[in-house]
N, C-alpha and C positions, 0 to 999 in steps of 0.2 A: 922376382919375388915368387917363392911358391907360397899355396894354403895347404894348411891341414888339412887330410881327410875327413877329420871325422866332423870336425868344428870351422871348418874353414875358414881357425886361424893365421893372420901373414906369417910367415915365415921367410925372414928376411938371407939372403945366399950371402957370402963370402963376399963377392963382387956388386952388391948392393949398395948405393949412398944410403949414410945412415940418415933414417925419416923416421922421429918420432910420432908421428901420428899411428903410422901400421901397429907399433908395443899400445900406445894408449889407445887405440879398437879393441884390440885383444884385452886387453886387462877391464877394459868395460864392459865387453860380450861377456867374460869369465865372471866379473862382480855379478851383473845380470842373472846369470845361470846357477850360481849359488845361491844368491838369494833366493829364486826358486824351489832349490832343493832344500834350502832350511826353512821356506815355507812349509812345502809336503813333509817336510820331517815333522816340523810342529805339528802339524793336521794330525799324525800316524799316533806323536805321542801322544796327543788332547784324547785322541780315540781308545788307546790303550794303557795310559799311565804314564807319572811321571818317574822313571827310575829316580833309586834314592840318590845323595848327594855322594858325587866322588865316582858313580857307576853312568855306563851309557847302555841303550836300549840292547845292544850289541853283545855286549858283558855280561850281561842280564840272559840272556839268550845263550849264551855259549859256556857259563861257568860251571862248574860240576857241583855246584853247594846249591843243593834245591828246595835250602830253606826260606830261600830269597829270589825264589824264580818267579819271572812276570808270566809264566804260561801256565795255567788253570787246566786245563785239559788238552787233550792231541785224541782224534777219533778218526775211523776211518771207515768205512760203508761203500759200498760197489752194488753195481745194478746193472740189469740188463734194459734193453730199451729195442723194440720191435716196431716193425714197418704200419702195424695196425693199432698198437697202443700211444697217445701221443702225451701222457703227461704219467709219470712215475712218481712215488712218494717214498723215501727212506728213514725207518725212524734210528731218532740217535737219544743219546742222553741228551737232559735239559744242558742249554749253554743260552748264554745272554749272546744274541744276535749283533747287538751293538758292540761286544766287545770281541768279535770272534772273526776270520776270515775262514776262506772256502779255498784249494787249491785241488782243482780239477786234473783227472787225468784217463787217456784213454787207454783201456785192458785189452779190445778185441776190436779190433778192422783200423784199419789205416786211412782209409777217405773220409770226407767231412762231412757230418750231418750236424747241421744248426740246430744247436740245443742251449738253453739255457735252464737256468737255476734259483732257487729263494730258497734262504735256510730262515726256517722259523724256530722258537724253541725248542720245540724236538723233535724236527723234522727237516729232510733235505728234499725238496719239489723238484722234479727233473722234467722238462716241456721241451718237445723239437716239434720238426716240420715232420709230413708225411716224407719218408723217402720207397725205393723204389725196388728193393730191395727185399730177397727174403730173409737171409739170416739179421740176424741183432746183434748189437754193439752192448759190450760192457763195457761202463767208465767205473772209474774209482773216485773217490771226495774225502779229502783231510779235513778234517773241523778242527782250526787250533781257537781255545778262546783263551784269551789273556784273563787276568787278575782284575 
C-alpha cells in the first residue's frame, strides 16, 4: 500500500487484497477536512457578507458587472521603514477594519525583518524590531474592504 503525499491518504496498488478500512480512513480524514474548510468559509462569509442567492463569494469576486460587486474599495500605500525608526504610520481612506483585509508585500531588500501591522480606519501602523542594517526596506499594503 502506498500514501498520498500530501494527505497521507492509502493508496491501495494493483496487487493489494482489497481492505475496506484504508477507503473508509480516507473518506473520514476527507469528511473531516471539509468540514473544516466550510467551517472557515462560514467565518470568511459571516465577516464579509452573504452573496446573493444563486452567486458564491467567488462569482461575486470575479464577474465583470460591478453593480453587484462584494468589494467596497481596493487601496494601496508603500512605506519605507529604517534601522533607527521602529514604528511607521500610513494614512489611507476611511475603510471599516472589520470588513477589510491587508495583503502585505515586500518592494526593497530580500532578507527578513519582523515587522508587523494594525489597520485602523485610516491608517495602516507598521512596527518591526531594531535591525542592523543601514539601508531601509520598502513594503507595499493592499487594503481590500468588502460591502
Amino acid at each position: 500500500m502506498n500514501y498520498s503525499n500530501n494527505y497521507g491518504l492509502a493508496l491501495p496498488e494493483e496487487d493489494d487484497f482489497y481492505d475496506i478500512n484504508p477507503i473508509s480512513e480516507n473518506f473520514a480524514a476527507l469528511d473531516e477536512a471539509l468540514a473544516e474548510t466550510a467551517a472557515e468559509t462560514e467565518t470568511i462569509s459571516d465577516r464579509i457578507g452573504t452573496p446573493p442567492a444563486g452567486q458564491t463569494l467567488v462569482s461575486l469576486l470575479t464577474q465583470k458587472d460591478t453593480s453587484s460587486s462584494v468589494i467596497k474599495s481596493i487601496q494601496h500605500v508603500s512605506t519605507g521603514i529604517t534601522s533607527n525608526v521602529y514604528e511607521t504610520t500610513c494614512s489611507i481612506s476611511t475603510v471599516n477594519p472589520a470588513k477589510s483585509f491587508v495583503i502585505m508585500e515586500r518592494l526593497k531588500k530580500t532578507w527578513e525583518v519582523p515587522i508587523s501591522y494594525t489597520l485602523s480606519a485610516n491608517a495602516v501602523t507598521i512596527s518591526h524590531e531594531k535591525f542592523n542594517v543601514g539601508e531601509g526596506y520598502i513594503f507595499g499594503f493592499w487594503i481590500i474592504e468588502f460591502v
